[in-house]
One Martini backbone bead per residue (centre of mass of N, CA, C, O) as a GRO file, in nm:
protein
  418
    1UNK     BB    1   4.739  -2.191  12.114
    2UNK     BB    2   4.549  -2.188  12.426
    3UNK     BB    3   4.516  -2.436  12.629
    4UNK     BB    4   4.434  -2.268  12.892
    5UNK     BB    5   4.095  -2.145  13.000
    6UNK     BB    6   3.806  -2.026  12.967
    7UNK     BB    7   3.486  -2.118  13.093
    8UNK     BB    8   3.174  -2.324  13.105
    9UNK     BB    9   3.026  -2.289  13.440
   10UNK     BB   10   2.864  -2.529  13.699
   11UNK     BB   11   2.660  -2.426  13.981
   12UNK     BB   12   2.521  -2.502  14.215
   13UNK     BB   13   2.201  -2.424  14.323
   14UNK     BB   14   2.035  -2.402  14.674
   15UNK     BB   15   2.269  -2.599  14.787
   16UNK     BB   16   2.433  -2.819  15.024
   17UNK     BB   17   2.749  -2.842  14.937
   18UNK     BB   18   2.844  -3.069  15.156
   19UNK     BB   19   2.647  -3.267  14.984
   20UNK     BB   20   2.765  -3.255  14.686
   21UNK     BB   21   3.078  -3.283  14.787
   22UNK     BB   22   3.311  -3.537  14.661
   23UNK     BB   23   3.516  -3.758  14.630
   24UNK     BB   24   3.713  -3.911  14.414
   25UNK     BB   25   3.666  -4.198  14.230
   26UNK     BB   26   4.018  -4.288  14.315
   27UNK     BB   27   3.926  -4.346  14.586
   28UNK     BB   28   3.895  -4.576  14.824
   29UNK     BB   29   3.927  -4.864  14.667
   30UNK     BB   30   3.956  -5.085  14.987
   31UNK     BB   31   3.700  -4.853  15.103
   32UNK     BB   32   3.376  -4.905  15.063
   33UNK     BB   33   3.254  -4.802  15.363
   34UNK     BB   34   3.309  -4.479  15.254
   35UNK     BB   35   3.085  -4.516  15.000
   36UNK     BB   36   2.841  -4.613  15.193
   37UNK     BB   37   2.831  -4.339  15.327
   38UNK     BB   38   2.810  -4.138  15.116
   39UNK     BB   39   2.541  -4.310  14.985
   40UNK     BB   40   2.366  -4.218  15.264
   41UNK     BB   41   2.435  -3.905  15.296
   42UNK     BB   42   2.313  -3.900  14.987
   43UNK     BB   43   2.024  -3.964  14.995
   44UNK     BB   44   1.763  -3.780  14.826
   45UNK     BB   45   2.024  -3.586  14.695
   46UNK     BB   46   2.161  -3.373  14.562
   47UNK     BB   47   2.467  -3.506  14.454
   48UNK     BB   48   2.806  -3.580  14.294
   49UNK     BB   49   2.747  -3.896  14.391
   50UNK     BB   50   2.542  -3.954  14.124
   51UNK     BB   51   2.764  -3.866  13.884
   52UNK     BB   52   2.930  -4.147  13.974
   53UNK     BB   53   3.194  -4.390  13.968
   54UNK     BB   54   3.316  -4.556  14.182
   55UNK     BB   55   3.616  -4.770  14.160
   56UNK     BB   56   3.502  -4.984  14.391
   57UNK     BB   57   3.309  -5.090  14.166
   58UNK     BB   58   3.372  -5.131  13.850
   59UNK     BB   59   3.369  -5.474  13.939
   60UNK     BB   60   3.067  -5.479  13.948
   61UNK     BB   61   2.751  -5.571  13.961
   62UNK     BB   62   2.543  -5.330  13.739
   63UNK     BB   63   2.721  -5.111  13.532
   64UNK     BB   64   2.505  -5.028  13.349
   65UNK     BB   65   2.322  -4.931  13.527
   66UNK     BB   66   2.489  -4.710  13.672
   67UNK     BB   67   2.525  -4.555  13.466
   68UNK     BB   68   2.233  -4.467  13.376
   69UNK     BB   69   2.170  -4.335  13.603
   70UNK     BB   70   2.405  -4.101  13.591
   71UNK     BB   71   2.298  -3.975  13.320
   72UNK     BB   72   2.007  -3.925  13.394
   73UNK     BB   73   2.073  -3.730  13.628
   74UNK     BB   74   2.185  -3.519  13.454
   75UNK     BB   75   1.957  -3.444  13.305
   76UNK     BB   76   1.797  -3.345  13.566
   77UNK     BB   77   1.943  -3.135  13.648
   78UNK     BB   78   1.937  -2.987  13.394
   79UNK     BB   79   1.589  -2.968  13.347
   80UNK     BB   80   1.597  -2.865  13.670
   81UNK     BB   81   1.768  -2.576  13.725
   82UNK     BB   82   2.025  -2.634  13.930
   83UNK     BB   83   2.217  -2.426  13.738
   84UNK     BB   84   2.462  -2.246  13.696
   85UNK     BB   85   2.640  -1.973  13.473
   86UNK     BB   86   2.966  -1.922  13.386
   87UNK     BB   87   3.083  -1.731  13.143
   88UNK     BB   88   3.356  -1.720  13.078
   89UNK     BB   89   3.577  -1.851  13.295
   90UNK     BB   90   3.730  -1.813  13.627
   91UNK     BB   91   3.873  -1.998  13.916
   92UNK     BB   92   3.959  -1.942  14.238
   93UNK     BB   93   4.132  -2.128  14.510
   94UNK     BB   94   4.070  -2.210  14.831
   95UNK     BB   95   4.234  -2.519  15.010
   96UNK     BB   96   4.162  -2.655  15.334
   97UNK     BB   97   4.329  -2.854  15.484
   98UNK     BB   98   4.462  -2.749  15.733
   99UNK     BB   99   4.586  -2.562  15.946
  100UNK     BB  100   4.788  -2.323  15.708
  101UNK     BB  101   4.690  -2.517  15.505
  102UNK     BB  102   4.705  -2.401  15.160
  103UNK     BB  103   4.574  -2.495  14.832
  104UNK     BB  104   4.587  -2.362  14.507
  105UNK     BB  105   4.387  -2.242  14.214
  106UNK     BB  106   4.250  -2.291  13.875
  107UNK     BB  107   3.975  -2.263  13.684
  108UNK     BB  108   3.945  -2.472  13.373
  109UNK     BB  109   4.047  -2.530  13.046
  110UNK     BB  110   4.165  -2.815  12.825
  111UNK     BB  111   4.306  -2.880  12.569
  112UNK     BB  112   4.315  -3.199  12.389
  113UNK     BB  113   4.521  -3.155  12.136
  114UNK     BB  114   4.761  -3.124  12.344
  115UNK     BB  115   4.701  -3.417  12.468
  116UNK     BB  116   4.918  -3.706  12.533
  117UNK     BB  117   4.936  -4.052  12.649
  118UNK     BB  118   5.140  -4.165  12.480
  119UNK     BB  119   5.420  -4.308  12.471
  120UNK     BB  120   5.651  -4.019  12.398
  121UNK     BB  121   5.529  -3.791  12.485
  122UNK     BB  122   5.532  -3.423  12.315
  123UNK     BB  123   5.302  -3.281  12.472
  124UNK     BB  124   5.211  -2.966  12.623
  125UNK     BB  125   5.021  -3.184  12.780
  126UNK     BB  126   5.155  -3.453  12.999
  127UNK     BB  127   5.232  -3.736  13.169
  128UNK     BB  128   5.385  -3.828  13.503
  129UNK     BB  129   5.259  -4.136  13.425
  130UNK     BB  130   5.182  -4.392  13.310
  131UNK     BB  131   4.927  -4.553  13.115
  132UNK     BB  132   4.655  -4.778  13.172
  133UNK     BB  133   4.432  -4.851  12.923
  134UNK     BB  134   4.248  -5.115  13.089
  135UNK     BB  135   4.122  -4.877  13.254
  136UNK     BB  136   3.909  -4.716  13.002
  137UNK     BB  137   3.645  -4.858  12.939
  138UNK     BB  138   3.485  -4.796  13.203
  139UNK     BB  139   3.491  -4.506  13.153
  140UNK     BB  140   3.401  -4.460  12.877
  141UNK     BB  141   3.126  -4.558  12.945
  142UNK     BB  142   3.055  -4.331  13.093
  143UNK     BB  143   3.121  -4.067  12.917
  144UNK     BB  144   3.017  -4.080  12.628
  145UNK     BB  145   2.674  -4.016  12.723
  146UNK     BB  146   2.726  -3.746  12.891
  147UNK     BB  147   2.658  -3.425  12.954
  148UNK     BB  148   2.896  -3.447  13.163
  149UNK     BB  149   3.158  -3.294  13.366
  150UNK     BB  150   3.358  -3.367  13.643
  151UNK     BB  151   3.670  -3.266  13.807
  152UNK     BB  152   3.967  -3.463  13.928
  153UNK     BB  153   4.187  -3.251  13.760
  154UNK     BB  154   4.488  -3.215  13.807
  155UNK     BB  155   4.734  -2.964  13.733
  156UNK     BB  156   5.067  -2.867  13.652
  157UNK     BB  157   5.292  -2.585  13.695
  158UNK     BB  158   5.594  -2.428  13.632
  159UNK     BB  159   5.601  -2.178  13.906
  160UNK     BB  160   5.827  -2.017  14.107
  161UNK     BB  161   5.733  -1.686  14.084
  162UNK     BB  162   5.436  -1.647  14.074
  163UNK     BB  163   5.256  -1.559  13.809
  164UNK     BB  164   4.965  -1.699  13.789
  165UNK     BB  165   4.783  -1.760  14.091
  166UNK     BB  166   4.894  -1.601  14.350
  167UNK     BB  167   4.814  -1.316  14.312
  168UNK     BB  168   4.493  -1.365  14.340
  169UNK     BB  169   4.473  -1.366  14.663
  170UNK     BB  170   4.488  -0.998  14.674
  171UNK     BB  171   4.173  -1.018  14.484
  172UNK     BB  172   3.905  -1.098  14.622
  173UNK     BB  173   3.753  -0.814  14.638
  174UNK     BB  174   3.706  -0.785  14.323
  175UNK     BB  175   3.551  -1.035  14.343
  176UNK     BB  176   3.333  -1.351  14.331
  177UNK     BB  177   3.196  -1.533  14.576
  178UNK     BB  178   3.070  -1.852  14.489
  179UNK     BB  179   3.232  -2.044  14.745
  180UNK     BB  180   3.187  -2.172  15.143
  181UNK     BB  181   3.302  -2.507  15.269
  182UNK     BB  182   3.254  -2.784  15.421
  183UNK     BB  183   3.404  -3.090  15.369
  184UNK     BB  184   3.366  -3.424  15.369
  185UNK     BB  185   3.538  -3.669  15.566
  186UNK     BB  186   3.783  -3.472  15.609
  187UNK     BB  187   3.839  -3.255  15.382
  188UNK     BB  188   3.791  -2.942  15.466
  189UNK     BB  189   3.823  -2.635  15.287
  190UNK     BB  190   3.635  -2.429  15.073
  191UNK     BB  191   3.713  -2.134  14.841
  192UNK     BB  192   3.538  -1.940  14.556
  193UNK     BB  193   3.619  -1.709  14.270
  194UNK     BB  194   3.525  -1.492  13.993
  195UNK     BB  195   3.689  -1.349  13.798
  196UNK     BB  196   3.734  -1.107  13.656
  197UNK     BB  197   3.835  -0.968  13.358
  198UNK     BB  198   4.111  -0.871  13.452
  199UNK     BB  199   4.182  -1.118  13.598
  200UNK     BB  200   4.153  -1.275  13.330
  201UNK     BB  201   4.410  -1.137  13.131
  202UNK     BB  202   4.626  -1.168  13.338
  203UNK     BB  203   4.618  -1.483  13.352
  204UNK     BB  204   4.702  -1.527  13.033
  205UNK     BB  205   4.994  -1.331  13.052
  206UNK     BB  206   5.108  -1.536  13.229
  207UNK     BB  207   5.121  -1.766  13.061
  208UNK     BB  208   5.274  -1.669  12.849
  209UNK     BB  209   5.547  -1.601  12.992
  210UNK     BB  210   5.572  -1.907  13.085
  211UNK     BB  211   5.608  -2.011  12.795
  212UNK     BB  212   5.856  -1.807  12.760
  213UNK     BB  213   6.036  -1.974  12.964
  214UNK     BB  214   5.987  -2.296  12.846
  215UNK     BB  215   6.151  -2.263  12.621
  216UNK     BB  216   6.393  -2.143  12.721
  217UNK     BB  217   6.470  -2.419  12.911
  218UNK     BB  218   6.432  -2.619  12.699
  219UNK     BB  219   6.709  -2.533  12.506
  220UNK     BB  220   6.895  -2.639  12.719
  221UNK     BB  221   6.758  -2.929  12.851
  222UNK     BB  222   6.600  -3.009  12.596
  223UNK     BB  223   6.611  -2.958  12.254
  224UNK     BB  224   6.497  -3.249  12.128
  225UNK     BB  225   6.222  -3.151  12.297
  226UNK     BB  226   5.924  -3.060  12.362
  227UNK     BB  227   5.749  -2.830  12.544
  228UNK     BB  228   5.657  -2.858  12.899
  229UNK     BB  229   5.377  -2.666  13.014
  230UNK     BB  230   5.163  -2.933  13.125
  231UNK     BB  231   5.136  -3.159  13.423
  232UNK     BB  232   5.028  -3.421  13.557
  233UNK     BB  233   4.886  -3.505  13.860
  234UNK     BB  234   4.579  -3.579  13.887
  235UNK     BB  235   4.356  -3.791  13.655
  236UNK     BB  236   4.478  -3.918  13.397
  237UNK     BB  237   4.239  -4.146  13.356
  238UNK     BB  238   4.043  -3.916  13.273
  239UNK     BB  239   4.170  -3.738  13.058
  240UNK     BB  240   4.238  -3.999  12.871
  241UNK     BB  241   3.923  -4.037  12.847
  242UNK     BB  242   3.844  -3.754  12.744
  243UNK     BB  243   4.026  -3.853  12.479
  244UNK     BB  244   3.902  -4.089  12.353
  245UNK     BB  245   3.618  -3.984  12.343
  246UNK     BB  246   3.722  -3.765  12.103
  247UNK     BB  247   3.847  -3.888  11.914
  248UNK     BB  248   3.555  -4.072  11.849
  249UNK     BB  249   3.449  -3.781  11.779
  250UNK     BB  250   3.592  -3.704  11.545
  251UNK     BB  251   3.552  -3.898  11.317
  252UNK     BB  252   3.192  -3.813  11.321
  253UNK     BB  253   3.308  -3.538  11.222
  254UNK     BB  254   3.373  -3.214  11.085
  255UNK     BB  255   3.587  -3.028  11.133
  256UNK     BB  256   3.402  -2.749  11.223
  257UNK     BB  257   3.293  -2.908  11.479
  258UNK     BB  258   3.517  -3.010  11.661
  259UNK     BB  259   3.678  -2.735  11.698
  260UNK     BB  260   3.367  -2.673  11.839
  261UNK     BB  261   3.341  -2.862  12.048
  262UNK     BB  262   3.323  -2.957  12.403
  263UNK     BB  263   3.494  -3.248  12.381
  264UNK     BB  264   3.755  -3.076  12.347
  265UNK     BB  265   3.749  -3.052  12.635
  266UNK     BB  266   3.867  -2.999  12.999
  267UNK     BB  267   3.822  -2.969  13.336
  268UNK     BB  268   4.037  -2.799  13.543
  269UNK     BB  269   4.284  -2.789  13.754
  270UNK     BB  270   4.551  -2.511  13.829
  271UNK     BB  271   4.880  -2.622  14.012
  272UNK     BB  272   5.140  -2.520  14.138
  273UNK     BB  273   5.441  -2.692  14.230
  274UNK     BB  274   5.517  -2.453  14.462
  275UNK     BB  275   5.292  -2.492  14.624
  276UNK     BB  276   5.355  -2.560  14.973
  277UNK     BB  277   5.060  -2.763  15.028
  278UNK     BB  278   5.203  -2.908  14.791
  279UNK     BB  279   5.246  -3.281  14.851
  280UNK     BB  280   5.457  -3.566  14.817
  281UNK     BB  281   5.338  -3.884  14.821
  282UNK     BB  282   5.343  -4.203  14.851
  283UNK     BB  283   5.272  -4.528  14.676
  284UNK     BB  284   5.174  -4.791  14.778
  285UNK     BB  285   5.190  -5.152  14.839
  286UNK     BB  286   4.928  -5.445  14.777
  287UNK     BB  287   4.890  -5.761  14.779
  288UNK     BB  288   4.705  -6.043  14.681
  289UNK     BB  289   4.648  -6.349  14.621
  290UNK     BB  290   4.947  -6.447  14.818
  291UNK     BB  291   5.259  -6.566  14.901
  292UNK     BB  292   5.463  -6.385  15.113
  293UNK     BB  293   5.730  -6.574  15.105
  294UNK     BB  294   5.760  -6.644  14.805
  295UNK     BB  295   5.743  -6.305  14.716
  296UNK     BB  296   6.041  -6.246  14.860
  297UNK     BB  297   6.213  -6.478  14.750
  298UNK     BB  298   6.197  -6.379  14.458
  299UNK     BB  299   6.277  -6.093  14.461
  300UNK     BB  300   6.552  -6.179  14.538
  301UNK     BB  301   6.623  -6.357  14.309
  302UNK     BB  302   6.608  -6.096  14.078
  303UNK     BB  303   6.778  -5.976  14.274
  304UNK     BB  304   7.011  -5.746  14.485
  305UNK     BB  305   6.982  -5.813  14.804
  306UNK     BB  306   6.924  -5.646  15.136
  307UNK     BB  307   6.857  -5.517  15.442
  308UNK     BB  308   7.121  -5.316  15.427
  309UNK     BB  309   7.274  -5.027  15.288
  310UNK     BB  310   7.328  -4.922  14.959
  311UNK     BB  311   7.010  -4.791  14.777
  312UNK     BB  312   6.756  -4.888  14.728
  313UNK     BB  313   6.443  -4.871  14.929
  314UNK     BB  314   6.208  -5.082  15.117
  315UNK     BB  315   5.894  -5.212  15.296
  316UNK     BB  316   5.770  -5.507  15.427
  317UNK     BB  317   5.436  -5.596  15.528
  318UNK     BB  318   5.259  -5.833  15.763
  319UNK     BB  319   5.126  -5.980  15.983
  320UNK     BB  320   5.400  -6.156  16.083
  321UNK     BB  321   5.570  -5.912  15.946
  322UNK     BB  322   5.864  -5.692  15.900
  323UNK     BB  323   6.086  -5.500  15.646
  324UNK     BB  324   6.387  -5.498  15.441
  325UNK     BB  325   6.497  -5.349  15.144
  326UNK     BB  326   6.777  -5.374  14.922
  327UNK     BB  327   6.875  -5.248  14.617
  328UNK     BB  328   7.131  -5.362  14.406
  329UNK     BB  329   7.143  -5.244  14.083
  330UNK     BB  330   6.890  -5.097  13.975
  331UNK     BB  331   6.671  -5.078  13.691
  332UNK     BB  332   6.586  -4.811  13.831
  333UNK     BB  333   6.567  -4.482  13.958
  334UNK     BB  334   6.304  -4.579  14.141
  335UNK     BB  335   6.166  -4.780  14.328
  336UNK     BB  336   5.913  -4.820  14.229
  337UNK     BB  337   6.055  -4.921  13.950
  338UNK     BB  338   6.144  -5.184  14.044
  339UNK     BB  339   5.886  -5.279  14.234
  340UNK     BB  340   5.709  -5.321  13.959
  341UNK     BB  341   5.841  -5.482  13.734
  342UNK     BB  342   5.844  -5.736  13.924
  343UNK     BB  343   5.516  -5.726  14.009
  344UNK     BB  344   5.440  -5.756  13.671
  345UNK     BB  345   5.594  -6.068  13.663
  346UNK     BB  346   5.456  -6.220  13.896
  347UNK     BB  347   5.182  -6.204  13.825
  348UNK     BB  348   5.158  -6.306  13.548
  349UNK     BB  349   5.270  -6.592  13.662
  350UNK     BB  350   5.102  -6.607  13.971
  351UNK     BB  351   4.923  -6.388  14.023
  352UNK     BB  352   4.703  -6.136  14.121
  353UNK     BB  353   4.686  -5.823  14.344
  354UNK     BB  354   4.712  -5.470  14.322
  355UNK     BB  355   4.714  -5.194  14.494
  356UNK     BB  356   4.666  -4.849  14.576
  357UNK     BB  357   4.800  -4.674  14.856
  358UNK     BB  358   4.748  -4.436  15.092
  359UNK     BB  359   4.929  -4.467  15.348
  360UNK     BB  360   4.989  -4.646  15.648
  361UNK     BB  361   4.685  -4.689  15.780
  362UNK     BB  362   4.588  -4.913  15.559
  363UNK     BB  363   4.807  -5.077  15.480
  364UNK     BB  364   4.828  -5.240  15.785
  365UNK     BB  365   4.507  -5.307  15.762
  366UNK     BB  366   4.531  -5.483  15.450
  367UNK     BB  367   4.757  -5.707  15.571
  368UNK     BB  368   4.556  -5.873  15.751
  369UNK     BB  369   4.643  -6.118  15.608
  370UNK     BB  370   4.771  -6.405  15.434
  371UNK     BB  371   4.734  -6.316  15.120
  372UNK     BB  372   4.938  -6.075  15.213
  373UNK     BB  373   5.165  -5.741  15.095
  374UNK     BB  374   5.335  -5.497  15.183
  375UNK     BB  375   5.438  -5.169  15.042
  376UNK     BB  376   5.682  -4.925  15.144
  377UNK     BB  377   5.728  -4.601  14.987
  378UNK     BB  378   5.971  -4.330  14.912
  379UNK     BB  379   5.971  -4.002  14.851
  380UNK     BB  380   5.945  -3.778  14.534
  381UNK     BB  381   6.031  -3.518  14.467
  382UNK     BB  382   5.972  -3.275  14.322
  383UNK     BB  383   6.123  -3.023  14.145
  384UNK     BB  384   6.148  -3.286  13.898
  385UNK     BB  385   5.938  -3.343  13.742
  386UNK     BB  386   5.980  -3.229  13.515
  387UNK     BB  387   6.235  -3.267  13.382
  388UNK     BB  388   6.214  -3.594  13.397
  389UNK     BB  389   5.972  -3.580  13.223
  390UNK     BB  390   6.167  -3.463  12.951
  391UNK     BB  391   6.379  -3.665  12.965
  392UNK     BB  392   6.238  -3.979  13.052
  393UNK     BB  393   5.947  -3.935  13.065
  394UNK     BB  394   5.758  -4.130  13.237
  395UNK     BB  395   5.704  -4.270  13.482
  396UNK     BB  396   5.586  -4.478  13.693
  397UNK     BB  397   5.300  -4.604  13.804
  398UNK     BB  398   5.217  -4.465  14.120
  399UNK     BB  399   5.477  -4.256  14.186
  400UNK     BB  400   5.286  -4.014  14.337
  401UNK     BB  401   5.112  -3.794  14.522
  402UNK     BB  402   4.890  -3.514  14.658
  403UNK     BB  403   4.864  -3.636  14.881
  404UNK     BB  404   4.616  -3.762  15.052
  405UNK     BB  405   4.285  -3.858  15.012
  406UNK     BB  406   4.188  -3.623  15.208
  407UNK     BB  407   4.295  -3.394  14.966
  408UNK     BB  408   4.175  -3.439  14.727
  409UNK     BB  409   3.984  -3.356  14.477
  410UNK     BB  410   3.658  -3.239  14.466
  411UNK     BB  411   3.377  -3.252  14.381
  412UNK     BB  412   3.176  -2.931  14.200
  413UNK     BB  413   3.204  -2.858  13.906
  414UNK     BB  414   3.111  -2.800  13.567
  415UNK     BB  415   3.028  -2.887  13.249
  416UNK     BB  416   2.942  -2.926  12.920
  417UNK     BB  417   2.971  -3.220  12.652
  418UNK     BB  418   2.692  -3.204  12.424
   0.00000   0.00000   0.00000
């Protein structure tokens, strides 16, 4: 079985990218005013801000009138001819985040098969941190009737010699160039080609290559394990939803029909971990509806705490001051996992809600409540994520970014799933 492969692609035509493509429907979830310009700058055009619903609405009234309308529209794009189709392809694409760092990828599609979500799981495409399920229902509603999946999930494989998209680059003169734009919102440029048919069979031979390698060091680091051959790096919980939903139709179809049914699969973006400008931020944590010198003399109170010294460490910051915490013999390997057990029993006993933020100038402008704290976590080393993912298990959920939030992938192509 080949896990990932190439796809029927949708890029729409005639249309200004620029306006078409929007960042992640998962970030800036406590700044709405980012997705109120987003739905503003694309009022009454083509634009792929219509076929989502950001996770900043998720909890407003309204939400099944707006999954109708996001149905609605994926259906008008499709009948009114918005869509050219490249079939049975792979995109190479150069993501330029800043001058001088770009990060490269591979658009293809993901076996569903292969993906388990579920705590302990051994399958060749693994999550890299919990999924948390009371998260999927409103996603799954979102996609169970949609003809369309955009995707903003990116997947990682460990491939230090660049064997499989790294050449790539060297090769853009024989392709297609299909794409080639600025990005809305300080987002930077992407272009990208679709790849000709021999290098579209040198990167079969090339995964496979990476599978014979990864099975042979599987041998050594854990015997006794499942080879993780491609590990989640951002949208584990759209992957997921991508998950329950075919599972769900997998029920009500024939084997002959589900394995060749088109939401067996789902669209990936797929990046190396060694590429250069892929960088590991960590992930903030913000609680609000709390008295924030209560949560911090509990916190003293769960662990051992100092404010100086060896141990796990992490910040944190409110209206009226900030501080460290230094814990030691902490029960987790990583601080945000001391950090996230303590929060998960707090919040649990005593009410609250916790968001995660990427970056410090967001962080410190939404500790400025009185009933808010936020927490700053130390960046975690990419280097070992396959290995600990495999020794250990799933990290603590959102235990590290891949960059700031505009830098996450932007939706622009498409699949059909029904």
């Amino acid at each position: 079985m080949q896990i990932f492969s190439r796809a029927e692609i949708l890029l729409p035509q005639g249309e200004d990218l620029s306006e078409w493509s929007v960042v992640a429907c998962d970030q800036y979830t406590s700044e709405p005013d980012y997705w109120d310009r987003v739905e503003q700058h694309t009022q009454g055009i083509p634009s792929s801000a219509h076929l989502i619903i950001p996770e900043a609405y998720l909890n407003q009234p309204g939400l099944e009138e707006r999954i109708s309308r996001v149905n609605a529209e994926m259906q008008r794009y499709l009948s009114e001819g918005l869509f050219r189709v490249l079939p049975d392809s792979y995109l190479y694409l150069e993501r330029e985040l800043a001058p001088g760092k770009v990060r490269h990828g591979l658009i293809g599609k993901i076996d569903l098969e292969a993906y388990d979500y579920k705590p302990g799981s051994q399958s060749g495409v693994r999550p890299t941190e919990g999924t948390v399920e009371s998260r999927l229902p409103p996603r799954i509603r979102v996609r169970e009737n949609a003809p369309l999946e955009l995707p903003h999930v990116m997947v990682l494989i460990d491939d230090p010699n660049g064997l499989v998209i790294e050449p790539l680059a060297a090769c853009t003169a024989q392709m297609q160039q299909v794409y080639q734009f600025s990005l809305m919102e300080n987002g930077g440029k992407v272009r990208g080609w679709s790849l000709a048919r021999e290098e579209a069979d040198r990167v079969d031979q090339a995964l496979a290559r990476l599978a014979e390698q990864t099975e042979q060091a599987n041998r050594t680091i854990a015997p006794e394990k499942a080879p993780l051959y491609f590990a989640m790096g951002d949208g584990n919980h759209s992957l997921a939803t991508a998950k329950a939903c075919y599972e769900k139709l997998k029920q009500t179809l024939p084997e002959e029909a589900w394995k060749t049914h088109p939401a067996r699969y789902a669209l990936v973006e797929l990046v190396n971990l060694h590429d250069p400008a892929l960088e590991f931020e960590p992930i903030h944590r913000v609680v609000f509806g709390v008295k924030p010198q209560e949560l911090l003399d509990e916190l003293k109170r769960s662990y051992q705490v100092s404010e100086t010294g060896e141990g796990q460490s992490f910040e944190w910051k409110t209206m009226d001051g900030s501080g460290r915490i230094v814990v030691k013999d902490p029960p987790s390997q990583l601080a945000v996992g001391t950090l996230q057990l303590f929060l998960d029993r707090y919040l649990a006993t005593y009410g609250g809600e916790v968001d995660y933020i990427h970056g410090t100038d967001a962080l410190e402008k939404l500790c400025q409540r009185e009933d808010a704290i936020g927490f700053l976590l130390p960046a975690m080393g990419k280097n070992e994520l396959f290995r600990t993912v495999q020794i250990d298990g799933a990290l603590p959920r959102k235990t590290f970014s891949m960059g700031h939030a505009h830098e996450k992938r932007f939706y622009l192509e498409c699949r059909k799933i029904r």
